[in-house]
C-alpha atoms as one frame of an Amber mdcrd trajectory, in Angstrom:
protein
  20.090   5.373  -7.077  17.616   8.273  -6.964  15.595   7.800  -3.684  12.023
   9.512  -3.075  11.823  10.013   1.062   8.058  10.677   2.297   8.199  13.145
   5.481   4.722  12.853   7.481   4.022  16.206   9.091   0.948  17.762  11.297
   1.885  21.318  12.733   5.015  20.762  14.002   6.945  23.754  12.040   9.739
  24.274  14.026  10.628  20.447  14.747  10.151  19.937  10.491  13.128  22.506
   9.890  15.487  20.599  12.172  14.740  17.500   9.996  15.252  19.648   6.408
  18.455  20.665   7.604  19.793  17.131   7.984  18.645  16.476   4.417  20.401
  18.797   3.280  23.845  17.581   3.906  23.066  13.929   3.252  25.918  12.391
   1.630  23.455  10.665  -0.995  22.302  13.739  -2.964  20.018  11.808  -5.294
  16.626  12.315  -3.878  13.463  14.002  -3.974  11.094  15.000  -0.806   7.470
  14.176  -0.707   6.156  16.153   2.152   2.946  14.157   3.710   1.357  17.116
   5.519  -2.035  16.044   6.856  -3.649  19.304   7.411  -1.211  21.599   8.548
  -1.532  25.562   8.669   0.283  28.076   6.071   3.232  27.794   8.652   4.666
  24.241   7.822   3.652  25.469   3.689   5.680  29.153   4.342   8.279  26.898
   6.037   8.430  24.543   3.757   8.776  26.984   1.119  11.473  28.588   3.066
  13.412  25.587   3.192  13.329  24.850  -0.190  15.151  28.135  -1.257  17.535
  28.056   1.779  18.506  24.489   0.855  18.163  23.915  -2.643  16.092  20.481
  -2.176  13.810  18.977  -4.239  10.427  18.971  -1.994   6.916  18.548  -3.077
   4.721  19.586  -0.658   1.114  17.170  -0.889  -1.253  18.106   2.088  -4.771
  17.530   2.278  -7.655  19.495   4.826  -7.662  18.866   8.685 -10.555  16.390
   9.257  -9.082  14.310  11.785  -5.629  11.739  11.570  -5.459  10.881   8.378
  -1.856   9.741   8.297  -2.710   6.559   5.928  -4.359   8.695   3.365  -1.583
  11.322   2.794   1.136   8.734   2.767  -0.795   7.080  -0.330  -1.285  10.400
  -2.109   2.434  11.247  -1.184   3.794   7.561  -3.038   2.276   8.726  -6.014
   3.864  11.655  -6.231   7.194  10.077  -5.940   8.915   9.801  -9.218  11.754
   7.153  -7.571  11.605   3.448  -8.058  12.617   3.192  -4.093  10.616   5.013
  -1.047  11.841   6.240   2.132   9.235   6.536   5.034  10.278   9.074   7.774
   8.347  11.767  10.049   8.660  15.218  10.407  10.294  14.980  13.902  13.180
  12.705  13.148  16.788  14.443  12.186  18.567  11.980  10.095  21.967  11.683
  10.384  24.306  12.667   7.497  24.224   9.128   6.246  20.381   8.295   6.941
  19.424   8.005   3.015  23.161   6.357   1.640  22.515   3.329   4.106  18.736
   3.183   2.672  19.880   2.997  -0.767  22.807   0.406  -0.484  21.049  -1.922
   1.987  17.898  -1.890  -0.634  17.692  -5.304  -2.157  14.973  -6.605  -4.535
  12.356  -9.190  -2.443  13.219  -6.608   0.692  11.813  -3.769   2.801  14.125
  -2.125   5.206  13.279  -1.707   8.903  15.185   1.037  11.072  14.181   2.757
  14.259  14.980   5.676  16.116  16.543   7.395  18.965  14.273   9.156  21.314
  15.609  12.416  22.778  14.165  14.144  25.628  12.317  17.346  25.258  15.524
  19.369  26.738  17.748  17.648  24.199  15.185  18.151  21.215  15.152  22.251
  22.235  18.570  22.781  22.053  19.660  21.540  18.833  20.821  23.841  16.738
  21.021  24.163  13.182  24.537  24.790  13.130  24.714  21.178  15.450  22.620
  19.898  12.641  25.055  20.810   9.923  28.040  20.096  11.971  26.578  16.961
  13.258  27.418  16.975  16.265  23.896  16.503  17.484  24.247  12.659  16.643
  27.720  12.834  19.005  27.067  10.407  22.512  28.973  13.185  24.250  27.324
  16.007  23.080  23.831  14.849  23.718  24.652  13.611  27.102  25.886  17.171
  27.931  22.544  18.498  26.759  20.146  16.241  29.008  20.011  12.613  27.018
  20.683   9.758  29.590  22.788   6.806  29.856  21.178   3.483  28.068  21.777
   0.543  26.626  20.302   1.818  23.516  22.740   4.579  22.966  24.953   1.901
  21.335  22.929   3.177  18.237  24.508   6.412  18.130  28.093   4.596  18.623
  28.249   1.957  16.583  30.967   1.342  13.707  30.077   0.012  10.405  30.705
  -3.793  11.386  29.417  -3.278  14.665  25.977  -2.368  13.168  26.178  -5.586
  10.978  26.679  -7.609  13.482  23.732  -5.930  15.900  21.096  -5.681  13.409
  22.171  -9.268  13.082  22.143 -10.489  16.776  19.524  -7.998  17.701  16.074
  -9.580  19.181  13.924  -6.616  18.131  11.270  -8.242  15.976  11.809  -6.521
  12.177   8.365  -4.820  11.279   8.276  -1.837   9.069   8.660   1.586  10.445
   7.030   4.170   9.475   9.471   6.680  11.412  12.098   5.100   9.583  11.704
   2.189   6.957  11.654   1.766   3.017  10.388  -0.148   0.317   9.832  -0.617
  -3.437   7.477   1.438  -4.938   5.724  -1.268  -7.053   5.677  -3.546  -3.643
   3.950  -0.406  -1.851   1.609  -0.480  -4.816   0.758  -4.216  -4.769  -0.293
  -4.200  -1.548  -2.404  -1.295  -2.103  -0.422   0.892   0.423  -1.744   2.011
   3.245  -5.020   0.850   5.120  -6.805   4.430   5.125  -9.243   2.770   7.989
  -6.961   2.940  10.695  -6.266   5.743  12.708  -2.768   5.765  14.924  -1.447
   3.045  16.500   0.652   0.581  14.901  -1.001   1.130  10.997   2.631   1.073
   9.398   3.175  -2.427  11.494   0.523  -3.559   9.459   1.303  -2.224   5.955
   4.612  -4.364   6.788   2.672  -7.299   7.615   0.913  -7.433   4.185   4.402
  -6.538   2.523   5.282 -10.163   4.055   1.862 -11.636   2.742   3.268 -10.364
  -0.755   6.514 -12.262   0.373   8.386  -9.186   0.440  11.418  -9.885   3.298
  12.180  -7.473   6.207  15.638  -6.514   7.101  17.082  -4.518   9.676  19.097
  -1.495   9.553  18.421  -0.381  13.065  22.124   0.438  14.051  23.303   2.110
  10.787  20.186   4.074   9.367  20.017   6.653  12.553  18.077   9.253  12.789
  17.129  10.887  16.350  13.664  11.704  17.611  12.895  15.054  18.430  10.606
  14.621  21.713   6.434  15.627  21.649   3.253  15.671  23.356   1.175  12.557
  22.263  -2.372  14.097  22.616  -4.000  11.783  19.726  -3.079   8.540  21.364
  -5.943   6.624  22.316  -5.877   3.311  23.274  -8.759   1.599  22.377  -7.895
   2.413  18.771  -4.782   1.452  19.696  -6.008  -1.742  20.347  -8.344  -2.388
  17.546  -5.562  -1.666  15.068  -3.422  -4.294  16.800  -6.465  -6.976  16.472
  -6.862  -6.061  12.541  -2.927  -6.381  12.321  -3.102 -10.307  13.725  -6.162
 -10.863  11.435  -4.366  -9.575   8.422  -1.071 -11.827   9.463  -3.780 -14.712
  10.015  -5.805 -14.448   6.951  -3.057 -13.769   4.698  -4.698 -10.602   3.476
  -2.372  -8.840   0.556  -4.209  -5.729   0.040  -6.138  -3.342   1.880  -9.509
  -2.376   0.133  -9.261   0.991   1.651  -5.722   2.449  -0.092  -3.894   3.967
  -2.437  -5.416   2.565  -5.894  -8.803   5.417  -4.983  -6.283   8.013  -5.429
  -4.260   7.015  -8.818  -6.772   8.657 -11.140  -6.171  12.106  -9.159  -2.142
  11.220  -9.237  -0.374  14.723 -10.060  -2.929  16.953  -8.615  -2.161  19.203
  -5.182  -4.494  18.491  -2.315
């Protein structure tokens, strides 16, 4: 199953190499990369570049001028680039582990959109990984982060789980199942029929409400919080602003009150320009 993952980027260079490396030794080898870069300088295009010889991947690189967080609009001109029946949604910051993209592809089901999460790391932790801890993987070993600054938590059981045990917690867990844009996937002809992404909102819970229209369109969440890992390089948050924040959470509930299926501010504006670099 050839898988098309969609990286979302904003000049963050040095955390987007950590996350190439772990696609490069994913044990599903049949995908492409869409990189989502929403204004970035020549660094992230040199590195990306870079990467691409160094690795051998398959990466497109789709950016578009710095006018402001445009995160929605990107990720619609990134899904149609994608050539793959089946979309991964990820960020620039998050290192997948080794078998990120094989759980995506056997847990995808038709009628379904997948719904991971991630594992923060503090910034000490996200500064000493390594490449070679990348390729190694030891980076994703409980024992190894702990020695590099991560702290005990409940919610390191992520990192430890066993193939049954993650069945059975993304069965028993009470974490609501919303789609994640750090870590989620879909169909692409579901993303289409719900006229991806709402290009009105700004951050602050806009993937949360891409997934709520996916449900409007009866497409199904399902969790694969404890077996689709990846870890979360730590950043500053300067963009947060909470009254947004807050009006994207009250057009969320209106969209799961009303129904609403599509957006009338996404992706079908940019299908005529499909193809074309921006």
């Amino acid at each position: 199953m050839k898988l098309s993952v969609i990286i979302s980027t904003y000049n963050s260079p040095r955390w987007l190499e950590k996350v190439l490396w772990g696609y490069s030794v994913q044990s599903h080898q049949d995908f492409e990369i869409i990189m989502a870069d929403d204004g970035s300088s020549d660094e992230t295009r040199d590195l990306v570049d870079h990467m691409r010889a160094q690795t051998g991947l398959n990466i497109k690189h789709v950016w578009q001028p710095d006018e402001g967080f445009r995160k929605c609009r990107i990720l619609n001109k990134a899904v149609l680039e994608a050539t793959s029946d089946y979309l991964v949604f990820t960020d620039g910051d998050c290192i997948p582990r080794k078998d990120f993209l094989e759980v995506h592809a056997n847990e995808a089901l038709p009628g379904r959109y997948l719904s991971g999460g991630y594992h923060k790391l503090p910034m000490t932790t996200s500064e000493a990984i390594t490449k070679d801890d990348i390729l190694s993987g030891r980076c994703f070993d409980l024992v190894w982060l702990k020695q590099h600054g991560l702290k005990a938590s409940y919610k390191n059981s992520k990192l430890t789980a066993n193939r049954w045990q993650a069945q059975l917690y993304n069965t028993l867990t009470p974490t609501r199942c919303r789609f994640k844009g750090s870590n989620g996937s879909a169909w692409k002809k579901d993303v289409l029929a719900v006229n991806g992404f709402d290009e009105t909102m700004a951050y602050g819970g806009e993937d949360r409400e891409f997934g709520v229209r996916l449900v409007n369109n009866g497409i199904k969440p399902k969790h694969v919080r404890y077996n689709a890992i990846v870890i979360h390089l730590d950043h500053k948050r300067g963009y947060v602003d909470p009254k947004t924040v807050q009006a994207n959470k009250s057009h969320r509930l209106n969209v799961d009150k009303q129904g609403i299926i599509q957006t009338k501010h996404g992706i079908q504006q940019h299908q005529h320009t499909a193809g074309a670099k921006n």
